[in-house]
N, C-alpha and C positions, 0 to 999 in steps of 0.2 A: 658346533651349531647349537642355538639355542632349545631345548625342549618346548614343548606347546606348552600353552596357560595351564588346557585341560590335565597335563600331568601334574601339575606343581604341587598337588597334594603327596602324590605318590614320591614324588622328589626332597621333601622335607621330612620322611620317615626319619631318614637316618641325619643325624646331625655333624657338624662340624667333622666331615673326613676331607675336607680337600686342602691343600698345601698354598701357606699365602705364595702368590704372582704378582711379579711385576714386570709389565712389558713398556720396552721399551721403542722408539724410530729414531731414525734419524731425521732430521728436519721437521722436524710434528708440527702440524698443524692445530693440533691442540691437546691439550694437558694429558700427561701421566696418569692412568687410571690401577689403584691397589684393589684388586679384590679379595676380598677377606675370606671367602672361602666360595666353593661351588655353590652352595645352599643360600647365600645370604643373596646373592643376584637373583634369584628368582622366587623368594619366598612373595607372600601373595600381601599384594598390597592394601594397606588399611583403610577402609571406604572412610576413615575419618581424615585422612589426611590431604590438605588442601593441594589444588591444582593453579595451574599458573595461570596468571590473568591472558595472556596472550593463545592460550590452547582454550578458553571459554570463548574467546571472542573467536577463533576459527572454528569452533565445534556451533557456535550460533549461525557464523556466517552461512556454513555448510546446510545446515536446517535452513534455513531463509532460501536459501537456492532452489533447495528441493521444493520448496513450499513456491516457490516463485514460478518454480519448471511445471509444478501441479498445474495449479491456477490457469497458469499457460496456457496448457494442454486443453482442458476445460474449455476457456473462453475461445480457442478454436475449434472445438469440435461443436458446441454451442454455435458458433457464429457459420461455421458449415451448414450444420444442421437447418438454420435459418434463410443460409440463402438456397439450402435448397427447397425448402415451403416456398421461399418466394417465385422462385423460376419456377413451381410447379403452379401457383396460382395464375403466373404470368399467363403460361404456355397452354394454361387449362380452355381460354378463349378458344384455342386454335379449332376444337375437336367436340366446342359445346352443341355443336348439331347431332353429334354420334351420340353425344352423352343423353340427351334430351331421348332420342329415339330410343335408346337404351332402359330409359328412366319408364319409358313407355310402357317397353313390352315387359318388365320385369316391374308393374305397379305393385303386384299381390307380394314382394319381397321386401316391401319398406316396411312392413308390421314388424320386424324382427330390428331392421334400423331403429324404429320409436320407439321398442319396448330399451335396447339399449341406450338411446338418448337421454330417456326418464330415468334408468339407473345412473346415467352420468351426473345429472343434478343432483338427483337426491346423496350422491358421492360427495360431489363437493360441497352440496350446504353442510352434512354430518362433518367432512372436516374440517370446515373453519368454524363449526363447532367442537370440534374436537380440538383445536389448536388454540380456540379461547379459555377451553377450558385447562389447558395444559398449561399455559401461561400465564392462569390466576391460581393454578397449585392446585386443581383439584384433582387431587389423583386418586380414582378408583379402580385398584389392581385386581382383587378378590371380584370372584363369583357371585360369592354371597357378598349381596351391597346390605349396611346398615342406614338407615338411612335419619338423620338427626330430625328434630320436632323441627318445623314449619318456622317457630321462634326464632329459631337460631340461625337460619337462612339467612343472607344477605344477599338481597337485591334478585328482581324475576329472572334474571338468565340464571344465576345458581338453583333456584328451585326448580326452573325448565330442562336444566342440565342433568338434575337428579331425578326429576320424571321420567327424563329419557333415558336415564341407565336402567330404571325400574319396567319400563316398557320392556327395553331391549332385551333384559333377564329374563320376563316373564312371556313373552308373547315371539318374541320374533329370535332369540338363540335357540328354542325347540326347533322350529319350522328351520331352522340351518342346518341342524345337529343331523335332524330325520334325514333331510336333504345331502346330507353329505355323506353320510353312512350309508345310503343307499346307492350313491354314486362311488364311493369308496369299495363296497360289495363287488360291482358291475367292472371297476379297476382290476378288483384280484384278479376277479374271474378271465378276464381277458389276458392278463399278465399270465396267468396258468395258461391259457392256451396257447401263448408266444411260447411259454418256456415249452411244451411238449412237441412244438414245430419244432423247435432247434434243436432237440433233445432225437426228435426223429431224424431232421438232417444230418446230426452229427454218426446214427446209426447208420444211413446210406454211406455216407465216406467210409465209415470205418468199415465196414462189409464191404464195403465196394459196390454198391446193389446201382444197378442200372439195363435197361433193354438194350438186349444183343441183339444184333444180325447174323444167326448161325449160316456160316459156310458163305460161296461169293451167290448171289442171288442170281448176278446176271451172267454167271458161266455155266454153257449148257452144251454138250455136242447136239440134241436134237435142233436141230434147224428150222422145224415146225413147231419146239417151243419156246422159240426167241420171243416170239408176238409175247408170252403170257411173261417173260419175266420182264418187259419191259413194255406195263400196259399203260392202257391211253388215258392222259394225263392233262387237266385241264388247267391252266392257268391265270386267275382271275387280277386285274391290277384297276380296283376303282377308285377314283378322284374325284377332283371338284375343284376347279380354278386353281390346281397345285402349278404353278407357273416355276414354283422356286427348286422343284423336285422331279416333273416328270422325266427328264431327259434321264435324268439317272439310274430311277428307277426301272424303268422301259428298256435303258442298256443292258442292266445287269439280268434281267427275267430274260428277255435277249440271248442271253450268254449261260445259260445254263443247262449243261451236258445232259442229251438226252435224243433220244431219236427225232429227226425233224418230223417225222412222218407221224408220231407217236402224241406229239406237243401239240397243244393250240394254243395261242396265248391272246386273251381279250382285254382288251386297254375300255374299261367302263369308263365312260369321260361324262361326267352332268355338267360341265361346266356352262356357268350361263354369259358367261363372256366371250363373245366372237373371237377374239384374235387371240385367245388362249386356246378356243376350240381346232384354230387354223392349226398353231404349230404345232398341237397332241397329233393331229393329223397327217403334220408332215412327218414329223419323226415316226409313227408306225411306217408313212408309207417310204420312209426309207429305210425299214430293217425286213419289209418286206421284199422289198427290192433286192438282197441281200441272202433273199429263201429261206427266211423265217418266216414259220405260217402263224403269223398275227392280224388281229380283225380288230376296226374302230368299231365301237358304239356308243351311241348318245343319244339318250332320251329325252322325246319332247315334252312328256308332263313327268316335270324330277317330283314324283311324290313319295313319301316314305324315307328320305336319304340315303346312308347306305344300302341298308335293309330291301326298298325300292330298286335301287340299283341292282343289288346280286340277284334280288327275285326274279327283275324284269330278263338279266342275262340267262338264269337256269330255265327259261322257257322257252328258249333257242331249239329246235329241232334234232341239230347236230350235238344237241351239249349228249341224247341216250348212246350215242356210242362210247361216251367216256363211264372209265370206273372211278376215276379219282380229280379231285379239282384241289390247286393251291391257290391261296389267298395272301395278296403284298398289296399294305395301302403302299401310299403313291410316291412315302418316302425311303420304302426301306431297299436293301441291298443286298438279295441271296447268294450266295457264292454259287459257284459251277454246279459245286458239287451235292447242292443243298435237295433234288429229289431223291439222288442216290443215296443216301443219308436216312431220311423219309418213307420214302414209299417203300422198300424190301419188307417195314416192320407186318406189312397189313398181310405177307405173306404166309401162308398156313393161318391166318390170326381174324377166322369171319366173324367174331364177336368187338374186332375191332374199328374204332367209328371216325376219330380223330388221334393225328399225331402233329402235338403242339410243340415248335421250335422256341429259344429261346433270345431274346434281344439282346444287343449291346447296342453303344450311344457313340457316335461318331464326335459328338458336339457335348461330353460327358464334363470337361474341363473348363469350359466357356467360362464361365461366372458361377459365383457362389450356387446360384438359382440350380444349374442343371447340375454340379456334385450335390447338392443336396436330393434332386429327381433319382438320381444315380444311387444315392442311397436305399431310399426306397422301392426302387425295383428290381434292384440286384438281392435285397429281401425276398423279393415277392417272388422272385422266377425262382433262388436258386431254394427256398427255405418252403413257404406258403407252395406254388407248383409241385415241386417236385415231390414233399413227401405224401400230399394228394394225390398225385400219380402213381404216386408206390405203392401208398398203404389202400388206398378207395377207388383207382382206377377211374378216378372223377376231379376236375378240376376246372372253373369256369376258361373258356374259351377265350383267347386273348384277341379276337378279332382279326390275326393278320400275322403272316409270318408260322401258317399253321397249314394241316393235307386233311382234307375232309373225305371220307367215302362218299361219294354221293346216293350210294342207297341210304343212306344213314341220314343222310339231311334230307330223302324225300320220304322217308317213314315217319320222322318228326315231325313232318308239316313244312318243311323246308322255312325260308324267310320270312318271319311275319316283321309288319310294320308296328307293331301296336307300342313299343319303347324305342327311345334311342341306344340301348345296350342291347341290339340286336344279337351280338354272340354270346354272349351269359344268357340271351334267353333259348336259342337254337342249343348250348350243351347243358342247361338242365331239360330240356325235352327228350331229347336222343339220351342224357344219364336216364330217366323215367322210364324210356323205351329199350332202357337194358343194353346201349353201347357201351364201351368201354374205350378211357382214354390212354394217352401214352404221352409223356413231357419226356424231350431231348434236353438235358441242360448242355452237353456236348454240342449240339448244334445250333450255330450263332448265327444271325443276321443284322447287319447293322440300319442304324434306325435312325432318329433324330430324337431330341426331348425338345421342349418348347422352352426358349432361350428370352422370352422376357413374360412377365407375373401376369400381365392379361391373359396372354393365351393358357398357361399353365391355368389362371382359375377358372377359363369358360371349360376346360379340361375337365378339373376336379368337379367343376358344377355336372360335367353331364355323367360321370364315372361314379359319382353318389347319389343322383336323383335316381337316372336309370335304374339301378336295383332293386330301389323300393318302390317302383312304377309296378317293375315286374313281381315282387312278392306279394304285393296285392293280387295281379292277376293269376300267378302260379299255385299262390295258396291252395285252393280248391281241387286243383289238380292233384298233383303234389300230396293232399290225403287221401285222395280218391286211388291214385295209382298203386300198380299191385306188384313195388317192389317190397324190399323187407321193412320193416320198422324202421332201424338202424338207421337204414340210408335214407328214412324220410326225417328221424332226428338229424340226422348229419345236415343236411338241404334246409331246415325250417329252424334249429337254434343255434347249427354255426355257422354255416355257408351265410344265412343272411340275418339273424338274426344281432348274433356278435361280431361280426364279421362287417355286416353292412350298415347297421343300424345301431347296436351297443356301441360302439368305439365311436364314432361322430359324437353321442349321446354324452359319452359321462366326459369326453375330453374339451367339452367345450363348458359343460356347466360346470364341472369339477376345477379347472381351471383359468378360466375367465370369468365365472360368475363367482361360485361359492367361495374362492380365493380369496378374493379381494372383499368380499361380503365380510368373512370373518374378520378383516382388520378393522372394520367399526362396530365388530362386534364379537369380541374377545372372550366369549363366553363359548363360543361354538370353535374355537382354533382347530387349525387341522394337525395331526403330527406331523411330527419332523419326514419323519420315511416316505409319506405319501407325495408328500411334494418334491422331494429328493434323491433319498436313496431307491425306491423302487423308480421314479423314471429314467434315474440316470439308468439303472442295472437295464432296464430294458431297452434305452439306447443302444447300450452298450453289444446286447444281443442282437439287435436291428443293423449293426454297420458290421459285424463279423462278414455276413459275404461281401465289404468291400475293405477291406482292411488299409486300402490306402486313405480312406476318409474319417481313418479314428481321428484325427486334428478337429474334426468338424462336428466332434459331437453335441458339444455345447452349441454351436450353432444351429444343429439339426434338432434337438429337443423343443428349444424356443420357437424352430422356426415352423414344427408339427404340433404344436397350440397355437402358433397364429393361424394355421391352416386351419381347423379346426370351426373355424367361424362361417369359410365358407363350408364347411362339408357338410356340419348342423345344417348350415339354412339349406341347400342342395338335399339333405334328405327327408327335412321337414316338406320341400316342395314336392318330392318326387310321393314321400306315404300320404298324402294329403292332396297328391293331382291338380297343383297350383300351376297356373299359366307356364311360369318358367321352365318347370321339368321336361317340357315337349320341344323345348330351342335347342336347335341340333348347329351348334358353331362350327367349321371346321376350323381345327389347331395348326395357326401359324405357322409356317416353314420358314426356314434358313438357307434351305439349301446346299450345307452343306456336305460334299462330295467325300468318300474315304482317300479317293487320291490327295496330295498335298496341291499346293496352288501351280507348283514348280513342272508336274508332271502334268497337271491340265493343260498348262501354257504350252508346252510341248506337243501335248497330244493336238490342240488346235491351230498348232503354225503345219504339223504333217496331215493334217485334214487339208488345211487350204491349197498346201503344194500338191496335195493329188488332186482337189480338183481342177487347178489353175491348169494342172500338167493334160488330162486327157475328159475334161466334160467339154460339151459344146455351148453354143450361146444360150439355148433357150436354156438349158441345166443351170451356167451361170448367173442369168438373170433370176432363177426361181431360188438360186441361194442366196442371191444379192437382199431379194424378196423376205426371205426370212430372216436374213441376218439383222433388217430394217425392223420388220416385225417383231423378234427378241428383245433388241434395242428400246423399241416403244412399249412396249408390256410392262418390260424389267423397269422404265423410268421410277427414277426415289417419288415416292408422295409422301406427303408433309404427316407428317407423325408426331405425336407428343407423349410422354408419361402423363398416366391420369393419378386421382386422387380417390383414396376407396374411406366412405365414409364410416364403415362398420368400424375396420380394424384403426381410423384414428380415434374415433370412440371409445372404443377400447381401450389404445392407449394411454387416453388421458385416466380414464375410470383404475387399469393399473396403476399410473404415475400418482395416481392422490393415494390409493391404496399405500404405496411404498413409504408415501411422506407419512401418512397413520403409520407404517408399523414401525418407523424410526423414534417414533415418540413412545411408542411401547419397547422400545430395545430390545425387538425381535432382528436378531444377526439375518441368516439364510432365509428368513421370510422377506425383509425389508430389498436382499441383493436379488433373491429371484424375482418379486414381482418389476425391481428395477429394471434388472433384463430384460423381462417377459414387455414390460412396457415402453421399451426402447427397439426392440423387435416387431411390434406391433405399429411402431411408427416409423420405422422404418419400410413397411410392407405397406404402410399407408399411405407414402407418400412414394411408392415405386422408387425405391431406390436400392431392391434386390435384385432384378433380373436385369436384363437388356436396357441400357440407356438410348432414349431418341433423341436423335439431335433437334 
């Protein structure tokens, strides 16, 4: 067998040792071949020595192909690309009464639209200035410009074109450089703080550090102290027109191990829909039926939303016999065994206030949309959570899926309405008033994430304004209060400071403004690392707790600066008390069940055969009753993908960016703002999450 190319050096060391050959066949198909020695067949061919006409003409053909298959490719992802702008304008008619109401209440957020519309012009007039001028050779590469006598000019655009480099030097690359240095600052810094979170999770594992449950809690021979190991436990389930989720959720709180006697379970229902309100109604009153002690309620003035909701419930009479309340919105799914898990921690533990469980995603795989959600909050529970819980004993409240004391929430003030992050505001009160938390990453509860980009960004709008609603208000407190220093720096420059407000801040100007700024103005360039090497690294640290989504990293990078746009304007509205930040949306449901579709269908052909088998007639009609009622609820209504004007802005203001930096033969400047501006229009034209038909 022949040696590789790669050796053929190593192969002609030694000369002429091999023995002439000659081999022969019988019936050959073609000629007798003499090799003159080992060495001579594979000495290395002389780049002067011509090739045969007929291997040029298939070495072209093969380019030509490729170059053909290219092209190809291109003009249908282009012509994709297009008809889905078109069907998205088409379709836009369908839902322009929602968009207009929309456009309504969110007036005061179009100053952030205008202010990028005006960078979008002035983008593209500077580059078909720039492109004229690159196409009449004038190439100024140097910093320092020289600039020729007036004489020697030809014609007003080249003296226009040299004014304008002269401006750019002196007036407007300062104000980028200051601009980006100080967003580049506010980069490290934050980057340092990921790395010492991972740097702490990675110390939990390897120690092993997590809260035990010494000994069995609920084994006892005193017989008169059964009542205290197994105390009275409230559990809260509030909604709001969850049509797509309540049965589920209401099953599973239903089903979880615990003395009947000991349990109460209150289905908060605001919904303002009648015949949503009918069947929350029938389903409590059949698991009450069943001798589970569950209570409807439903208030007539839903002021406050959530917040309103639990306050209105914790004023119940019977709620003072309870020590402890759990909190499931309306999609999630506790297992049996999720008090037991829970509530033993508070025992011997009076300084302790809440113990926060941790999520999974039932609906994690659906589309790009929710692996990339999945990204980020498998972050957030297993890295952000937990080494807060460890090391500070403090970590914002995730609203749900979590065991409150209830002394602990009435020494706080219990629920205030004054933000829509009603739980970030109720656990920095009770952290102030000296509780202390406790994060399960061990115990899970399945949840949903929001499976198409609308609802994910009325999300992120309320999960970044809220914060800085409340740092406004908490501030004063917060100095005032007489925990230790420490824990009012930890509260006021990380918890909300970088945390809430830095990171929206430098990730939006640093990479959708000042990015693309520097390619028509080359005087201010960003380095290579900033744009590159340190976000990939801290990608890279952000998908470690899901290690199935390292594939997605490149998609997750691009697709947390397109995010980015809303979470600036969401925290511009929230520290500034702009109309928007008080619009409390509730997040879209799916609906979907942990069981598979196979074992639903089952479980509802052995429903109906028990009732058919021993209910009577009025039973049957009032199932018949609801099954009608389900049927009319659940009907499809007409749906469209909208068009979001920021991030198409955006995108075009990148796409010109990338055409500038191709004309400066800037390599990984020119691909990532390519990316970043194909990412951008992708998200702008909803064509990330959930498709409507």
């Amino acid at each position: 067998m022949a040696p590789r190319l790669v050796f053929s050096n190593w192969w002609t060391k030694d000369t002429e040792k091999g023995t002439p050959v000659v081999v022969k066949m019988e019936n050959p198909t073609f000629s007798v071949v003499e090799i003159n020695g080992a060495d001579a067949a594979f000495r290395p061919v002389e780049k002067s020595r011509g090739k045969n006409a007929k291997q040029v003409t298939w070495v072209l053909l093969l380019k030509a192909h490729r170059a053909v298959g290219c092209v190809t490719w291109l003009v249908t992802v282009l012509w994709t690309l297009l008809g889905a702008i078109k069907k998205r304008l088409i379709h836009r008619n369908v839902v322009v009464d929602v968009v207009e109401n929309e456009r309504n209440k969110f007036e005061k957020g179009r100053f952030l639209f205008t202010i990028i519309r005006v960078f979008l012009m002035i983008s593209l007039v500077v580059l078909a200035f720039e492109v004229v001028a690159y196409l009449q050779g004038w190439h100024f590469t140097n910093t320092t410009l020289h600039i020729p006598r007036t004489s020697e000019l030809e014609g007003l655009l080249h003296m226009a074109y040299v004014a304008w480099l002269t401006f750019r030097a002196e007036y407007i690359a300062p104000i980028i450089q200051a601009l980006s240095k100080f967003c580049v600052v506010l980069f490290l810094i934050q980057s340092v703080d990921r790395m010492l979170l991972c740097l702490g999770c990675f110390w939990i594992k390897f120690k092993k550090v997590k809260p035990r449950i010494h000994g069995d809690p609920f084994k006892t021979d005193d017989v008169e102290g059964s009542a205290w190991n197994y105390p009275m436990v409230l559990v809260q389930i509030p909604m709001c027109n969850e049509k797509e989720v309540y049965e589920q959720s209401i099953s599973a709180v239903c089903q979880i191990d615990w003395p009947r006697d000991r349990l109460l379970i209150q289905v908060l229902d605001d919904s303002d829909d009648e015949s949503i309100r009918w069947l929350i109604k029938s389903e409590v009153c059949k698991w009450s039926q069943k001798g589970i002690n569950i209570i409807y309620r439903h208030r007539l003035l839903r002021t406050g939303y959530k917040a309103g909701n639990l306050n209105s419930a914790m004023s119940c009479d019977y709620v003072k016999d309870y020590e402890f309340v759990a909190i499931f919105d309306a999609d999630f799914q506790p297992n049996p065994d999720f008090l037991k898990q829970t509530v033993p921690h508070f025992k011997d533990n009076p300084e302790l206030g809440l113990v926060q469980a941790r999520w999974t995603f039932v609906n994690k795989d659906e589309n790009l949309l929710t692996r990339l959600q999945n990204i980020n909050l498998c972050f957030h529970f297993e890295v952000e959570q937990q080494v807060n819980g460890v090391f500070l004993n403090f970590f914002g409240f995730n609203g749900t899926a979590g065991v409150w004391r209830i002394k602990a929430l009435e020494e706080s003030g219990g629920w205030l309405e004054r933000t829509t992050v009603e739980d970030m505001d109720i656990a920095v009160r009770a952290h102030l008033n000296g509780w202390k938390f406790i994060f399960l990453n061990d115990v899970k509860v399945l949840c949903e994430v929001p499976e198409s980009y609308e609802a994910y960004r009325k999300q992120q709008h309320r999960w970044h304004s809220g914060p800085m609603q409340l740092f406004r208000l908490c501030l004063p407190a917060i100095i005032k209060s007489k925990v230790p220093a420490w824990k009012k720096a930890n509260l006021i420059l990380l918890f909300f400071l970088l945390r809430k407000l830095i990171l929206p801040f430098y990730s939006f100007t640093l990479f959708c403004i000042i990015l693309p700024l520097t390619m028509f103005v080359p005087e201010a360039e960003l380095p290579l690392w900033v744009i590159c090497y340190v976000p990939v690294f801290m990608s890279f640290l952000n998908i470690l707790p899901a290690p199935k989504s390292f594939p997605f990293i490149v998609p997750y990078l691009l697709f947390e600066n397109t995010m980015s746009v809303t979470k600036f304007n969401a925290m511009v509205s929230g520290l500034f008390q702009l109309g928007s930040s008080y619009e409390w949306v509730v997040t879209k449901k799916a609906g979907r069940s942990s069981e598979s579709a196979e074992e639903r269908e089952t479980k509802s052909i052995m429903e109906q055969q028990k009732i058919l088998r021993g209910a009577s007639d009025s039973e049957l009609l009032e199932s018949n009753q609801i099954k009608e009622q389900k049927e009319a609820v659940s009907a499809p209504i007409k749906k469209a993908n909208k068009i979001y004007k920021k991030e198409l802005t955006l995108a075009f203001i990148l796409l010109a960016a990338s055409v500038r930096s191709l004309l400066s033969a800037q390599g990984v400047h020119f691909y990532f703002l390519l990316f970043q501006g194909v990412t951008f229009l992708l998200v702008g034209l909803d064509l990330i999450g959930e498709q409507m038909s």
